[in-house]
BALOBA-1460 file (C-alpha; in Angstrom, 3 decimals):
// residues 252
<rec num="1" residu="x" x="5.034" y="8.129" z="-8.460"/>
<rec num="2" residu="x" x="3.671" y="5.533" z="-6.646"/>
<rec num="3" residu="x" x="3.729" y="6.144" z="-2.332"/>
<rec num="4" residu="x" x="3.565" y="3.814" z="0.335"/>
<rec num="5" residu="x" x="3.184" y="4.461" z="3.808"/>
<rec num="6" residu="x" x="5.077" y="2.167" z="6.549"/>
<rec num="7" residu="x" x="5.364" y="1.869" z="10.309"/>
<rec num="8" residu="x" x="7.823" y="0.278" z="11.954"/>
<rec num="9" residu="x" x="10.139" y="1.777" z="9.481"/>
<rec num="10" residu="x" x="13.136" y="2.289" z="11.708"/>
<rec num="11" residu="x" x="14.569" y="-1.529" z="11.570"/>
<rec num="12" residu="x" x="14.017" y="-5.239" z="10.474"/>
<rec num="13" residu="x" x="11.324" y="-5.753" z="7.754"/>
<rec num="14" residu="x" x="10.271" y="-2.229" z="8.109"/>
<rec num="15" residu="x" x="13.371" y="-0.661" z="7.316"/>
<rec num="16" residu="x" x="14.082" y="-3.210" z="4.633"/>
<rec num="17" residu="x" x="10.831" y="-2.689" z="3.047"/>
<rec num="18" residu="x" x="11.180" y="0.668" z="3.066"/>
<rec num="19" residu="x" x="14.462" y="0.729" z="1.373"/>
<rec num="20" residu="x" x="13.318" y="-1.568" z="-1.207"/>
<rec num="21" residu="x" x="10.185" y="0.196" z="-2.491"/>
<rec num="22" residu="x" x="12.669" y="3.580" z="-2.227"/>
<rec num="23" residu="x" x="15.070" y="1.753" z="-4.734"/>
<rec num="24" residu="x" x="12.354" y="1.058" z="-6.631"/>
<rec num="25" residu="x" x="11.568" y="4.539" z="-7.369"/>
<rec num="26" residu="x" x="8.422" y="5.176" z="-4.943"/>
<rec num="27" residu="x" x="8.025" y="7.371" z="-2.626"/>
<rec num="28" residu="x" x="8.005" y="6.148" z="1.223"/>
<rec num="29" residu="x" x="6.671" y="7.638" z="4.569"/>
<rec num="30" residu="x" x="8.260" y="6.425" z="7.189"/>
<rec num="31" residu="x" x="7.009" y="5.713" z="11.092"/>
<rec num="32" residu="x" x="8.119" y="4.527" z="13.995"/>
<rec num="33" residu="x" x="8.686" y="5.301" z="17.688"/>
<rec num="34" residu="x" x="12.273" y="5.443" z="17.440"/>
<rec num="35" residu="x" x="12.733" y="8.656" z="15.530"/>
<rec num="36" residu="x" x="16.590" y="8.796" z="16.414"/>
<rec num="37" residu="x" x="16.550" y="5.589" z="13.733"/>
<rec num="38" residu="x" x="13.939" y="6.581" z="11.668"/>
<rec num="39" residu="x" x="15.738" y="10.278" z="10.477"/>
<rec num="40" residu="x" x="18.720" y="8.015" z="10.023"/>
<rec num="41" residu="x" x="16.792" y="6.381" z="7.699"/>
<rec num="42" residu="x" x="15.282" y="9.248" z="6.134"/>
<rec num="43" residu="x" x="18.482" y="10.924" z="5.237"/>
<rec num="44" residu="x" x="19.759" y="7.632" z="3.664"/>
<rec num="45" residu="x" x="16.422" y="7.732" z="1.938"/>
<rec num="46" residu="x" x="17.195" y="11.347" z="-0.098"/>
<rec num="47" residu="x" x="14.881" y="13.408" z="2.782"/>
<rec num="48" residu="x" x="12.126" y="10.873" z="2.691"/>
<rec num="49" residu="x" x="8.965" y="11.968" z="4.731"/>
<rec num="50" residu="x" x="9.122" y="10.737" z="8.320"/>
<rec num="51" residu="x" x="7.414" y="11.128" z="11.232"/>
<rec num="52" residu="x" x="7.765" y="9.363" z="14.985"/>
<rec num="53" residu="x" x="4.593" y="7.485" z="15.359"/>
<rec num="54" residu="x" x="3.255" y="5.617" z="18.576"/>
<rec num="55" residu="x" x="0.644" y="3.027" z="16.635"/>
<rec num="56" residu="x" x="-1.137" y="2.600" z="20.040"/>
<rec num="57" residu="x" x="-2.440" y="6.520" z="19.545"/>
<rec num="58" residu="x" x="-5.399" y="7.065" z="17.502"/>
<rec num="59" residu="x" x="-4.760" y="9.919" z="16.789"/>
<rec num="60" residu="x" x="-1.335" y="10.228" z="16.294"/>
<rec num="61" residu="x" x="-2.312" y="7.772" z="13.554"/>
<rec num="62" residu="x" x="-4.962" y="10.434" z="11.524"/>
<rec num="63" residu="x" x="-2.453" y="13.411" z="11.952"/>
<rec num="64" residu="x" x="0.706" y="11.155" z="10.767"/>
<rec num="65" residu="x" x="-1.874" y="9.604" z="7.328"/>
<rec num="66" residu="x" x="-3.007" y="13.261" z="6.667"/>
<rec num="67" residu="x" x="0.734" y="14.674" z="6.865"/>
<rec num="68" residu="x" x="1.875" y="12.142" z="4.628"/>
<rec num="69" residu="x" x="-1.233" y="12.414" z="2.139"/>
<rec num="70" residu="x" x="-0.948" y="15.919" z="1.896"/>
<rec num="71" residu="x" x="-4.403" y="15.476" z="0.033"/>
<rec num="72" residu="x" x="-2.622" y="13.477" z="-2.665"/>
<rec num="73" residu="x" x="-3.662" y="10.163" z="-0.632"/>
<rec num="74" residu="x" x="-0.909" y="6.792" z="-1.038"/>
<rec num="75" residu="x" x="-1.434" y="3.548" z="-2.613"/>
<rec num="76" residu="x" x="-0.031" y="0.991" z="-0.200"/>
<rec num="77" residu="x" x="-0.270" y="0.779" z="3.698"/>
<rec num="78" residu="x" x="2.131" y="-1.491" z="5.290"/>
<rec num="79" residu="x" x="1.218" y="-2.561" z="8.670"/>
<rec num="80" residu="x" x="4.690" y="-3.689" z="9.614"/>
<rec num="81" residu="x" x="5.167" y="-2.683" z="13.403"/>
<rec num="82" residu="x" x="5.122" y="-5.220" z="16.017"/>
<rec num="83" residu="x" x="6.821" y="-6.654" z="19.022"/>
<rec num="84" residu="x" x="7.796" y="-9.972" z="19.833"/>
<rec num="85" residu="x" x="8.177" y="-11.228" z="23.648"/>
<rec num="86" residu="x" x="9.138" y="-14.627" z="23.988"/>
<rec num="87" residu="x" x="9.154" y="-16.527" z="27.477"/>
<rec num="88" residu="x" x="7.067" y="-18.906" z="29.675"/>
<rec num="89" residu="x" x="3.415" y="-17.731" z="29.887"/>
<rec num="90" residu="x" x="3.068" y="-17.258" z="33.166"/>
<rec num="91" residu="x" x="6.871" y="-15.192" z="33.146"/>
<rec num="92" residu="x" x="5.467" y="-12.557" z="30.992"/>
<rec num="93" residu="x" x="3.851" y="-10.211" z="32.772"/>
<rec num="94" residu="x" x="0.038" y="-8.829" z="32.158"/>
<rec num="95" residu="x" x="1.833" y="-5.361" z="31.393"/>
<rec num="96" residu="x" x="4.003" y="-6.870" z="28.785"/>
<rec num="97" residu="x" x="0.878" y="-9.315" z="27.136"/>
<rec num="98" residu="x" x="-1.067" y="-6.125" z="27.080"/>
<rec num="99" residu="x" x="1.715" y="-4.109" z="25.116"/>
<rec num="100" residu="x" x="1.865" y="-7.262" z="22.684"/>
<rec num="101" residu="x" x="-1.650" y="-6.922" z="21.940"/>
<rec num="102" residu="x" x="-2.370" y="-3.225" z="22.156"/>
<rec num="103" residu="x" x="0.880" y="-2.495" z="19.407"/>
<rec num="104" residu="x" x="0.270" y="-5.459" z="17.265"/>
<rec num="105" residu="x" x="-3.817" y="-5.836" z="17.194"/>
<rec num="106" residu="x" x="-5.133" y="-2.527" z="17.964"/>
<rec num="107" residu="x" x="-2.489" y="-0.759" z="16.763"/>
<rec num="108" residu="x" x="-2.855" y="-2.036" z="12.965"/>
<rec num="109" residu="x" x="-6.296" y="-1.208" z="13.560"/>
<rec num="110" residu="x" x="-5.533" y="2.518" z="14.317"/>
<rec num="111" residu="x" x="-3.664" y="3.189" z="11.327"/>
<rec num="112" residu="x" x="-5.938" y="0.731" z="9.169"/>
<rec num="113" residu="x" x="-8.757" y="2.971" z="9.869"/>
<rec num="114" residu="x" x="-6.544" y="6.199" z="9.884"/>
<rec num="115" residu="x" x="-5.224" y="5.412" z="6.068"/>
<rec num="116" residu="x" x="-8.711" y="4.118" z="4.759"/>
<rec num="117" residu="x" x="-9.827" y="7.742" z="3.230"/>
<rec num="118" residu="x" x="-6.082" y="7.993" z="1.781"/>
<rec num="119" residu="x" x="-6.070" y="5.372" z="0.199"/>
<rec num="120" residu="x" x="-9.379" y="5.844" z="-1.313"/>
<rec num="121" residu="x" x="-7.783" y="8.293" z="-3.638"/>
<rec num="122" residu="x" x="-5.651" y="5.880" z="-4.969"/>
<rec num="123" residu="x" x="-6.515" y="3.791" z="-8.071"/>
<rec num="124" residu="x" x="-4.843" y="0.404" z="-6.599"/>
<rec num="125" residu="x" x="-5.254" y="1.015" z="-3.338"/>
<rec num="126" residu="x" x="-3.400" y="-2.326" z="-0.530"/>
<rec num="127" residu="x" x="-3.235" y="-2.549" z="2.517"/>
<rec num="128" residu="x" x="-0.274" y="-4.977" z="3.710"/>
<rec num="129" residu="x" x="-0.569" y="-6.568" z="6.961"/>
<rec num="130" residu="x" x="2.773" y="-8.581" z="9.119"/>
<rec num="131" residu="x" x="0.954" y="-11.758" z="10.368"/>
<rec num="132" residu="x" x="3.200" y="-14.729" z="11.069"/>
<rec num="133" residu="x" x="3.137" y="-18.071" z="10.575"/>
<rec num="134" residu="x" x="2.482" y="-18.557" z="14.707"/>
<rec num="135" residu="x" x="-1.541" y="-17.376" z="13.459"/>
<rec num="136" residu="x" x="-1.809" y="-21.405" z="12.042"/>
<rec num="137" residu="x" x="-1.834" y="-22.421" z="15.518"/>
<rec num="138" residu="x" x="-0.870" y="-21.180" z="18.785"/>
<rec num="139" residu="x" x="2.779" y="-21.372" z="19.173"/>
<rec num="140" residu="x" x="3.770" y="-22.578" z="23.141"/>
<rec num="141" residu="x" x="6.197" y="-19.385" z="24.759"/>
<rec num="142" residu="x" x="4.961" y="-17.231" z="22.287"/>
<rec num="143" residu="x" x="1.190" y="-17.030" z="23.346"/>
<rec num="144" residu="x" x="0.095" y="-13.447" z="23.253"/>
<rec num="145" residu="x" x="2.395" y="-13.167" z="20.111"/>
<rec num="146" residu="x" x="0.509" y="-15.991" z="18.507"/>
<rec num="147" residu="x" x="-2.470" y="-15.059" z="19.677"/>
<rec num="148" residu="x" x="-2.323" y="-11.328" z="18.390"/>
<rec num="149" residu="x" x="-1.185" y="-12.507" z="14.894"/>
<rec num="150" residu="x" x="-4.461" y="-14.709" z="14.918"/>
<rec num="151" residu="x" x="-6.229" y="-11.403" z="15.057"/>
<rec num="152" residu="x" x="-4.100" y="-9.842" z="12.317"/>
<rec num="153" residu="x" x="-5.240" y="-13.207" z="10.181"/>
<rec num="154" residu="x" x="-8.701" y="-13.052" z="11.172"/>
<rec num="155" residu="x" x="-8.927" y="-8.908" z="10.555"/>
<rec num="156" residu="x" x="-7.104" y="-9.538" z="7.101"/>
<rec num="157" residu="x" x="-9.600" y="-12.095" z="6.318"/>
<rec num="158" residu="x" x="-12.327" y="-9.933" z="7.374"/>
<rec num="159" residu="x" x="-11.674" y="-6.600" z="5.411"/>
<rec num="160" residu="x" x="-10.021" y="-8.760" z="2.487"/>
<rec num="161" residu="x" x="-14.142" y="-8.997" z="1.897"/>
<rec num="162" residu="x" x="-15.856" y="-5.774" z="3.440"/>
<rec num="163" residu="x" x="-13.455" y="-3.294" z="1.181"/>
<rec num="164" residu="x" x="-13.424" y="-5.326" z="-1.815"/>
<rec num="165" residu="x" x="-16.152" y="-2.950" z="-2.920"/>
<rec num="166" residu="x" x="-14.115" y="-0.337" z="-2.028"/>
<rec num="167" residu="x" x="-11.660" y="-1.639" z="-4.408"/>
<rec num="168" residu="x" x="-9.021" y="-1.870" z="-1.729"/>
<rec num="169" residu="x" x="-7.228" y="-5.239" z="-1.385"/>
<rec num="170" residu="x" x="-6.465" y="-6.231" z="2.407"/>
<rec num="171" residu="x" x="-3.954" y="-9.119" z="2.276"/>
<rec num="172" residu="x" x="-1.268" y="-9.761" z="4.554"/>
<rec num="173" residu="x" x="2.287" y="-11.871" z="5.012"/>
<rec num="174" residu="x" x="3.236" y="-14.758" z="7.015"/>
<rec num="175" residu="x" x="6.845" y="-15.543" z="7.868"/>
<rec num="176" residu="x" x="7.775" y="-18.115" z="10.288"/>
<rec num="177" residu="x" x="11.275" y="-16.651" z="12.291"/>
<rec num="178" residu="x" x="12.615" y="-13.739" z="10.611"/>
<rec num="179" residu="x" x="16.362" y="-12.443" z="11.480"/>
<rec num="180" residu="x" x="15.936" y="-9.188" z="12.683"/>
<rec num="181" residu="x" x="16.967" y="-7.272" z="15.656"/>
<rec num="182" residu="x" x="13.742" y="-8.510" z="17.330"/>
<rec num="183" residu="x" x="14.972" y="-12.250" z="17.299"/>
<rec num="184" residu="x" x="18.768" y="-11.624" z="17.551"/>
<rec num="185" residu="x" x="18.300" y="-9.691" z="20.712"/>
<rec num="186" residu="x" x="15.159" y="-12.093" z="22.543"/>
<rec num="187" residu="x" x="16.206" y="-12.883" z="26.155"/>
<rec num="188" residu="x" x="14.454" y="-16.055" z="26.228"/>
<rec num="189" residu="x" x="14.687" y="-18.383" z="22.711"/>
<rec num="190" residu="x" x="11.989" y="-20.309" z="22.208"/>
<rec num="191" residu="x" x="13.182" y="-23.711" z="21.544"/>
<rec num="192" residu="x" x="10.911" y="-23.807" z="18.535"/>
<rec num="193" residu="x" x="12.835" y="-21.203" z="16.870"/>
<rec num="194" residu="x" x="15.630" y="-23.210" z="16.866"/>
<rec num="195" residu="x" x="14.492" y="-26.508" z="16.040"/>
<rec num="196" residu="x" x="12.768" y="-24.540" z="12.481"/>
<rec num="197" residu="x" x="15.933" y="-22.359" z="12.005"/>
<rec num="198" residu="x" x="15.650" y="-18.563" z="11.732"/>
<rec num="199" residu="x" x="16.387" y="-18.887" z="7.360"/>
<rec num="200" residu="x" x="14.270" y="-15.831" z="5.940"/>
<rec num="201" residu="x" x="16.072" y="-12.019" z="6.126"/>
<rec num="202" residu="x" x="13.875" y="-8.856" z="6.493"/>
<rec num="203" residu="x" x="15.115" y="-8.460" z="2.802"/>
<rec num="204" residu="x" x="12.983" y="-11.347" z="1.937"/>
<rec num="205" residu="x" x="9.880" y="-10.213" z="3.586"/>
<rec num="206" residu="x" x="10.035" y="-6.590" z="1.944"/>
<rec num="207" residu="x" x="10.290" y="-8.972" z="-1.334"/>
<rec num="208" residu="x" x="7.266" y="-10.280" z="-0.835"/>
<rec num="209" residu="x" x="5.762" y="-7.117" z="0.317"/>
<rec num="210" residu="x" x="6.790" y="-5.985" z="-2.704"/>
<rec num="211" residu="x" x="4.865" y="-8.490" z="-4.642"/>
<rec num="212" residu="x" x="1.660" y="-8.491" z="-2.316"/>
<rec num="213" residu="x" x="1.279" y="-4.447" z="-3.535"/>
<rec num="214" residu="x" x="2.033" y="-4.973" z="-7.103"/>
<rec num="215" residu="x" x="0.102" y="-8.499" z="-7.830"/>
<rec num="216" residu="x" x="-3.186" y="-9.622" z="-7.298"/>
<rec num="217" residu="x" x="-1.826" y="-12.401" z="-4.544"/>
<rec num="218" residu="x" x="-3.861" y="-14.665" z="-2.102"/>
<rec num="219" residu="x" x="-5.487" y="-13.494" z="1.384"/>
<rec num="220" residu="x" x="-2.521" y="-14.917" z="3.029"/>
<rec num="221" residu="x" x="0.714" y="-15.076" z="1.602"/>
<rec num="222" residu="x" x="3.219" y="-17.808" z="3.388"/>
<rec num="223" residu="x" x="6.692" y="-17.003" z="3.157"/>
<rec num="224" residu="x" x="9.526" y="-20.133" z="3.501"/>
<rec num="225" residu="x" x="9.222" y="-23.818" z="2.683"/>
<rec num="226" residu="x" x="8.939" y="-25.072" z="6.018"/>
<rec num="227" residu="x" x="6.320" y="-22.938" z="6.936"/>
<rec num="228" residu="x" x="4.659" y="-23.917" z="3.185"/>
<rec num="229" residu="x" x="4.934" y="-27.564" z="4.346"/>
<rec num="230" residu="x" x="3.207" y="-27.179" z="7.471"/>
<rec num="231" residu="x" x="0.717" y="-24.934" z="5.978"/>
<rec num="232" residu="x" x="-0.199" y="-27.788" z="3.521"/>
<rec num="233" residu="x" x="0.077" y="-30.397" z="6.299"/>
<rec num="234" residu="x" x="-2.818" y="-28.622" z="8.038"/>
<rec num="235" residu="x" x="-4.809" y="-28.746" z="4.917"/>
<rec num="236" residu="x" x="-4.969" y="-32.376" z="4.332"/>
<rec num="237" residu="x" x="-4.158" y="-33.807" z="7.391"/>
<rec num="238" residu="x" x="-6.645" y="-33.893" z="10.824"/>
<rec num="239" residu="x" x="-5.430" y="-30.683" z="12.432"/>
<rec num="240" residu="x" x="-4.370" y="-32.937" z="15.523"/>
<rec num="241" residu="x" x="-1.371" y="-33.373" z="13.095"/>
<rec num="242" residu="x" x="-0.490" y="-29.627" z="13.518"/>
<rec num="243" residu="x" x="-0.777" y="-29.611" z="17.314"/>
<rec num="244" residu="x" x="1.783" y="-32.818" z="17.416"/>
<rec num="245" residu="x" x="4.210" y="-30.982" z="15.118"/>
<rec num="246" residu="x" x="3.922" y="-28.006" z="16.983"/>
<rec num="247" residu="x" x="4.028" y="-30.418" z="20.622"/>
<rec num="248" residu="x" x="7.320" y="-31.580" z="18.951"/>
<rec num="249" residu="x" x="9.234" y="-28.875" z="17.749"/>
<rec num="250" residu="x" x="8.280" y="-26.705" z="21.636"/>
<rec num="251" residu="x" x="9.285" y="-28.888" z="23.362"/>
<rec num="252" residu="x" x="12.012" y="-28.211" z="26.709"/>
C-alpha cells in the first residue's frame, strides 16, 4: 500500500487531497495545527494516522515523519499547508508578513528536509509542493503571499535537479484562486480575485495532486485555463505584457 504524508490536512486542498488518495486505497498521515479538525478527519478516514503539527517547528517536523514512517518510510510528501492574508501592503502588519513567510517558505522547508530519509526508502519517491499561480509575478495586495510562493517555485525548481539523483521527483502545483475556507472567509478581497473568478474546488487540486504523484509531470504543473493563458502569454509575449494584465485585473 502506497502512503502519503500531508500537512495542512484538516481543510481545503489538504483535506480534499487527503480524502482522495484515502479513496483511492492509500494510506494517509495527516497534519495540521488544528487537531480538533484533523481527528475529525481521521475518524472519517477509518483511524487514519494523525498527528497536530506546527510546520514552523523543526522538530516537530522529524518526530511527526519518523511517527508516521515507523521505519517503513512513505512515497509522497505533500507540502500543502499555507496561509493566505490579503490586504494593502502597508495594512498587513510585519507580524502577519512574517507568519506568511515563516509557515509557507520555511515551513515546507522543515518538513522537506524532515521527510527526505523517508522517502528514500521508497521506490517512487515525490515530493508535492502548493505554489500558486501569484509565483508568475507578484500579485498587488497579496505581496508576501506572492512573494513566498516565488520561493516555493524557485525551491521546487531547485531540488527538482539536486535529488534527481536521489531518484526523488520535486514538482509542485499552481492554482490561481481556489474555493476554500481560506478565500471564503478573507476580510479584505483582493479585487483581482474577483475580476479572474474563484472557478477551481480543493477537489480539483487533490486531482492534480493525484496525478503529479502517479505521472512523470512537468516542474510546474498549472491548474485552470485562465491561469494556462496567462502562463503562455508570459512565454511569448515581452513580460511587460504580464505586468499590464496583472496592472489591469488589481486594480481599485
Amino acid at each position: 500500500m502506497k502512503r502519503i504524508m500531508i500537512t495542512g490536512a484538516a481543510s481545503g486542498i489538504g483535506l480534499a487531497t487527503a480524502t482522495f488518495f484515502h479513496n483511492k486505497g492509500w494510506q494517509v498521515g495527516l497534519t495540521d495545527i488544528n487537531e480538533t479538525a484533523l481527528a475529525k478527519l481521521a475518524r472519517e478516514l477509518n483511524g487514519s494516522w494523525y498527528q497536530r503539527l506546527d510546520v514552523t517547528e523543526a522538530t516537530a517536523c522529524q518526530k511527526a515523519c519518523e511517527s508516521f514512517s515507523q521505519g517503513k518510510g512513505f512515497d509522497v510528501l505533500f507540502n500543502c499547508a499555507g496561509v493566505l492574508r490579503m490586504g494593502h501592503f502597508e495594512d498587513i502588519s510585519a507580524e502577519q508578513h512574517k507568519q506568511i513567510i515563516d509557515i509557507n517558505v520555511m515551513g515546507l522547508i522543515n518538513m522537506t528536509l524532515a521527510a527526505q530519509p523517508h522517502l528514500q526508502l521508497s521506490t517512487e519517491p515525490v515530493v508535492i509542493n502548493m505554489s500558486s499561480a501569484s509565483a508568475l509575478y507578484g500579485v498587488p495586495h497579496l505581496a508576501s503571499y506572492s512573494a513566498s510562493k516565488f520561493a516555493v517555485r524557485a525551491l521546487t525548481e531547485a531540488l527538482n535537479i539536486e535529488w534527481a539523483r536521489q531518484g526523488i521527483r520535486v514538482v509542485d502545483i499552481m492554482p490561481p484562486f481556489v474555493k476554500t475556507p481560506m478565500i471564503d472567509g478573507a476580510i479584505f478581497r483582493a479585487p483581482v480575485v474577483d475580476r479572474l473568478g474563484v472557478n477551481l474546488t480543493a477537489e480539483d487540486i487533490a486531482a492534480k495532486a493525484w496525478q503529479a504523484a502517479n505521472e512523470n509531470v512537468p516542474v510546474h504543473n498549472p491548474v485552470g485555463r485562465t491561469f494556462k493563458l496567462i502562463k503562455l502569454m508570459d512565454k511569448v509575449l515581452p513580460s511587460v505584457s504580464t505586468k499590464l494584465t496583472m496592472t489591469f485585473l488589481s486594480r481599485e
